[in-house]
SERO-4910 file (N, C-alpha, C, O; in steps of 0.05 Angstrom, whole numbers):
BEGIN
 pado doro    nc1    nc2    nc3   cac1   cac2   cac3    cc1    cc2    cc3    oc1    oc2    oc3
  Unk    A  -1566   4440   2454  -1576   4444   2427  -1599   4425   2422  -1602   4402   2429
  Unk    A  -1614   4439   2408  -1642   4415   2402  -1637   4401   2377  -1616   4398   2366
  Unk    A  -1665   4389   2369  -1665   4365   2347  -1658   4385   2321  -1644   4377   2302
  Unk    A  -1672   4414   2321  -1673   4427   2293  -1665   4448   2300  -1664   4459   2322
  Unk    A  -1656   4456   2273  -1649   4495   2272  -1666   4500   2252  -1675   4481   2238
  Unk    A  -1673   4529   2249  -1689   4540   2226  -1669   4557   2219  -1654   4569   2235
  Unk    A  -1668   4558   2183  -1645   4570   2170  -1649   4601   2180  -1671   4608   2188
  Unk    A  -1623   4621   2179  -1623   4632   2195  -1624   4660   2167  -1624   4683   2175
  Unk    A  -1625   4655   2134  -1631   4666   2127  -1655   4687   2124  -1678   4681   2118
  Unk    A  -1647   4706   2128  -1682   4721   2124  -1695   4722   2109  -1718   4731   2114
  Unk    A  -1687   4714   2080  -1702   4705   2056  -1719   4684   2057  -1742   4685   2047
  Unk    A  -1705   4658   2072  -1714   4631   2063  -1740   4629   2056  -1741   4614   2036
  Unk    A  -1761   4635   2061  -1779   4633   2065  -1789   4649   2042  -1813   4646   2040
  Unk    A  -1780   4665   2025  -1789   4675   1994  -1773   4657   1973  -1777   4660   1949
  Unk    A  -1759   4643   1981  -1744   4621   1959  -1772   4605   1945  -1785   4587   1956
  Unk    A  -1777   4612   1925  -1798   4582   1923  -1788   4569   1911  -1778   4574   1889
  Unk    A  -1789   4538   1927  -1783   4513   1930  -1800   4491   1929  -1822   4501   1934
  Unk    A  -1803   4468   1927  -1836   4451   1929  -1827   4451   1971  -1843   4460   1988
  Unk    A  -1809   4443   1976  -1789   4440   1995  -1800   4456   2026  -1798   4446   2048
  Unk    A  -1813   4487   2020  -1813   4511   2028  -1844   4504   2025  -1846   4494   2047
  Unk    A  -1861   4502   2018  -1887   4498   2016  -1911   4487   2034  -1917   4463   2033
  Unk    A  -1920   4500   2046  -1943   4489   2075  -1963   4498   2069  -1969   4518   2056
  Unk    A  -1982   4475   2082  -2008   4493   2086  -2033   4470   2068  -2023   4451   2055
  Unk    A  -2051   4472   2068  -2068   4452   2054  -2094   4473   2042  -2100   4496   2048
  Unk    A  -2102   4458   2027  -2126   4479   2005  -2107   4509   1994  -2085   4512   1983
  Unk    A  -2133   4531   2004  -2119   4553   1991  -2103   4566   2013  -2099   4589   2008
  Unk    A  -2093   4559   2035  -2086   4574   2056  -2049   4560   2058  -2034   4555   2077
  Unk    A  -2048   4558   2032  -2014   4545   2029  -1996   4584   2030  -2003   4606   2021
  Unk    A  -1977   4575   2043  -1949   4588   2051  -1923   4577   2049  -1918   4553   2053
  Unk    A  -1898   4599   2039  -1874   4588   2038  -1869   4587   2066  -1879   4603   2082
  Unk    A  -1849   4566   2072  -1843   4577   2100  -1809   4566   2100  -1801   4549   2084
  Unk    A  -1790   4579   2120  -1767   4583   2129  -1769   4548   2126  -1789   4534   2131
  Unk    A  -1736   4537   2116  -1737   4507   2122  -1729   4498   2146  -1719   4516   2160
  Unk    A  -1730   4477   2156  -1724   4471   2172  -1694   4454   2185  -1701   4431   2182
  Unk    A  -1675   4454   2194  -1649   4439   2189  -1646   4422   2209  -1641   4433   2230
  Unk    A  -1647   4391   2211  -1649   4370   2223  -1617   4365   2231  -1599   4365   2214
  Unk    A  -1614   4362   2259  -1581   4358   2271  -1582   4340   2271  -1592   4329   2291
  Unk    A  -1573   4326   2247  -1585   4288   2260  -1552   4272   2252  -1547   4248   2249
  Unk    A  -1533   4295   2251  -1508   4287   2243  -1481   4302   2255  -1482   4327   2253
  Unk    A  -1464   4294   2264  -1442   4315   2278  -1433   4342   2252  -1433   4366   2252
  Unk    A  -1426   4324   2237  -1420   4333   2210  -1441   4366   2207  -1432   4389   2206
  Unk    A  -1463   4360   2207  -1483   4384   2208  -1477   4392   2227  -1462   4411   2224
  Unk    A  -1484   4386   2257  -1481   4396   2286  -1453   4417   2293  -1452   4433   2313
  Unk    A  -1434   4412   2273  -1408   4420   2265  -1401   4443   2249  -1379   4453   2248
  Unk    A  -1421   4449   2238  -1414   4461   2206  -1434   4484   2205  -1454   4485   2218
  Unk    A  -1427   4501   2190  -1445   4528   2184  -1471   4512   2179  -1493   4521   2187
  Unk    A  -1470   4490   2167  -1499   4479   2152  -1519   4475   2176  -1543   4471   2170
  Unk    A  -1512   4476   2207  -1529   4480   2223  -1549   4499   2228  -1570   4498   2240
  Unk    A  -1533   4524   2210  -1546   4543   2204  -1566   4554   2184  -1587   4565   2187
  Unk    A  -1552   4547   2162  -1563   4554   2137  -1579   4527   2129  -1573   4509   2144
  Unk    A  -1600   4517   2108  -1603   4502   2088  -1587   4498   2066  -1579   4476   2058
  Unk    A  -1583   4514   2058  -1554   4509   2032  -1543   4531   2024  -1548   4554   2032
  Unk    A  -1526   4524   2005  -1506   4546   2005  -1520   4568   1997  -1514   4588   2010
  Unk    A  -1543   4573   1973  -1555   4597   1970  -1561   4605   1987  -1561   4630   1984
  Unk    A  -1573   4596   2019  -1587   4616   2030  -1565   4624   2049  -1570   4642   2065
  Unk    A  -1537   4612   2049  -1512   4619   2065  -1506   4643   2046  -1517   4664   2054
  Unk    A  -1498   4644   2031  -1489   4668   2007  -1506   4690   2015  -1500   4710   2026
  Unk    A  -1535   4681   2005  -1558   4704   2019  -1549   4723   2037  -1543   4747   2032
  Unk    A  -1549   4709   2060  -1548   4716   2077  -1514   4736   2087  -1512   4757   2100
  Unk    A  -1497   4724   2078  -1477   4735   2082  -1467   4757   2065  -1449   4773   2069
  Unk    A  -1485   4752   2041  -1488   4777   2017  -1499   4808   2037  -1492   4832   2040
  Unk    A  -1514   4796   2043  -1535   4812   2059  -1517   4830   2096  -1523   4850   2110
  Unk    A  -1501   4814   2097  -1496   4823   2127  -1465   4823   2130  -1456   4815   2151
  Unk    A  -1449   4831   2115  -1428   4825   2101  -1412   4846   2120  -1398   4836   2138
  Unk    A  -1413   4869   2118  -1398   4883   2146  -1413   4881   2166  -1403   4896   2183
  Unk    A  -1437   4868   2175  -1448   4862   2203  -1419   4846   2216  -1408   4850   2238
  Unk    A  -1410   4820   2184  -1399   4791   2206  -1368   4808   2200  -1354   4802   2219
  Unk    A  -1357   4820   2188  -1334   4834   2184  -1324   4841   2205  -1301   4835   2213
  Unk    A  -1347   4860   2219  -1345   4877   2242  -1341   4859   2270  -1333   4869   2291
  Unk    A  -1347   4830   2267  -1343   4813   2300  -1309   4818   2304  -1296   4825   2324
  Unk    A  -1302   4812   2283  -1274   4812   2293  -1258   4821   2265  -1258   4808   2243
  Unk    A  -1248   4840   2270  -1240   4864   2248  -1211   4858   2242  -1196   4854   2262
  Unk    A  -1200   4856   2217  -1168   4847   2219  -1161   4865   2211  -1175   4876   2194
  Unk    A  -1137   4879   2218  -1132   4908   2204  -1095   4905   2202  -1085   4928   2204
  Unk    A  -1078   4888   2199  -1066   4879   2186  -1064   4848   2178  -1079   4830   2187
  Unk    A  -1043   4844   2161  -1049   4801   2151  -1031   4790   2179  -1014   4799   2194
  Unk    A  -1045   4766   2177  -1024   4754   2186  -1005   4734   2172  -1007   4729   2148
  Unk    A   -986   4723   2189   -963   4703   2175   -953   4687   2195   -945   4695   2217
  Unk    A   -952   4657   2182   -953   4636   2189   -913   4624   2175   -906   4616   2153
  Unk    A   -894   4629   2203   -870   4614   2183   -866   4587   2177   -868   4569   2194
  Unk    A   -859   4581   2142   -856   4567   2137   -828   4549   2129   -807   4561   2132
  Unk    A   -827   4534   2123   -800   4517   2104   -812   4513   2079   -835   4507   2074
  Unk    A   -791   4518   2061   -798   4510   2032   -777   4488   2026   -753   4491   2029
  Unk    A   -787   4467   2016   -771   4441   2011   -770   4436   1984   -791   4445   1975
  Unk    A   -758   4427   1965   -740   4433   1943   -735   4405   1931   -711   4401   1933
  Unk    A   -746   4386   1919   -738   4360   1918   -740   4352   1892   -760   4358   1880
  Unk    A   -721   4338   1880   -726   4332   1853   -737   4303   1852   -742   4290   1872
  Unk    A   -740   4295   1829   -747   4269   1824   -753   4268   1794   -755   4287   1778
  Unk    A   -757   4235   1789   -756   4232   1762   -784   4213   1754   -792   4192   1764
  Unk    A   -796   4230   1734   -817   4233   1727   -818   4229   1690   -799   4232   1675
  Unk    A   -843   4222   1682   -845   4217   1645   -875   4240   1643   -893   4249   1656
  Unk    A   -864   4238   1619   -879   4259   1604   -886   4234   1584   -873   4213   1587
  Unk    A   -903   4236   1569   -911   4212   1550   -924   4226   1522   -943   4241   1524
  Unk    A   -913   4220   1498   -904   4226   1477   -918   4215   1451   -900   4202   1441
  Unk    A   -937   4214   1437   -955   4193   1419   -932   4199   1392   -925   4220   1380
  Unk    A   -926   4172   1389   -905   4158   1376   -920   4124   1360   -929   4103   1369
  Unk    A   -917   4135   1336   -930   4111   1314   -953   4098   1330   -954   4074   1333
  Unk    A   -968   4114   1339   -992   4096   1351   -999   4095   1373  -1021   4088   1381
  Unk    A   -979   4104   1389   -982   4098   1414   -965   4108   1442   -942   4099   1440
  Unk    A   -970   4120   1462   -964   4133   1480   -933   4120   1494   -931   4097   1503
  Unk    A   -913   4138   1493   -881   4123   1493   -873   4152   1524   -875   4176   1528
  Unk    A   -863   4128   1540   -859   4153   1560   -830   4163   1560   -811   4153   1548
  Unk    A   -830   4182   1574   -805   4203   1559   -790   4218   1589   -796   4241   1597
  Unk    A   -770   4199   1604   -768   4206   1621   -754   4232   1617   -746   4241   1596
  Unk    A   -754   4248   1650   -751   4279   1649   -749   4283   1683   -768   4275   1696
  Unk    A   -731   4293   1693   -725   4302   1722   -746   4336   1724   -745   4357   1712
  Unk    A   -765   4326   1749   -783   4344   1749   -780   4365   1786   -770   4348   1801
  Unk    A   -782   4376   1791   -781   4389   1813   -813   4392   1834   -837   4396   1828
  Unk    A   -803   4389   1855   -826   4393   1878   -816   4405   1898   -794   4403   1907
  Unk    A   -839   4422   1906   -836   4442   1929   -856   4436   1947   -878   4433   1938
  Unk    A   -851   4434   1979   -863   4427   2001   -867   4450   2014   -852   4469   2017
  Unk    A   -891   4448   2024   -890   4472   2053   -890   4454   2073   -903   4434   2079
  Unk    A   -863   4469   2084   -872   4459   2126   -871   4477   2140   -854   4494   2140
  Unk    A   -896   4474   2158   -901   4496   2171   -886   4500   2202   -887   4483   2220
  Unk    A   -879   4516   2204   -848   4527   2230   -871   4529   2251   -894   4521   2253
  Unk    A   -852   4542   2267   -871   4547   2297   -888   4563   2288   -884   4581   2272
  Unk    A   -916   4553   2302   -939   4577   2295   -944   4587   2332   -948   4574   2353
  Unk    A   -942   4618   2326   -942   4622   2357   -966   4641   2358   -960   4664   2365
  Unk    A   -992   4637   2352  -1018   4643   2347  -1034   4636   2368  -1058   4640   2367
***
């Protein structure tokens, strides 16, 4: 992989931006931005691709059963879980002559754990 990507939107380059802007005198042009890998984080991430999220949206506005079609799901899937069930004791807080009085109260929590995933 090299130093840069160019966003892979087909718009980019009608966005006007100061950003998008080349050229000197009267012979200025928008042009496609350019996306610097100067981070794993980027090197990692759709953002290798795109400049930002508008021109990701763009783009995927735009090609929406192109990327549908790589890999087509035609039922869901399911992942088994545990549901965990735990109480505990917790305040609610109450404004009382002035001033906030807490008000204990047994509150409930539910966990996911996730079972064998055989994916």
């Amino acid at each position: 992989m090299g130093t840069h990507n160019w966003c892979h939107n087909p718009k980019c380059h009608t966005i006007e931006t100061q950003s998008r802007v080349r050229g000197t005198g009267d012979n200025k042009v928008l042009r496609t931005r350019k996306i610097a890998l100067n981070s794993e984080y980027i090197r990692e991430s759709i953002f290798a691709y795109f400049c930002n999220n508008n021109c990701l949206f763009q783009f995927l506005n735009e090609f929406k059963d192109q990327v549908a079609n790589i890999r087509p799901v035609q039922q869901p899937s399911e992942t088994p879980i545990k549901v965990k069930t735990e109480k505990y004791e917790s305040n609610n807080y109450r404004f009382i002559n002035g001033s906030y009085v807490p008000v204990p109260y047994i509150a409930t929590r539910k966990t996911i754990e996730k079972g064998n995933d055989n994916d």
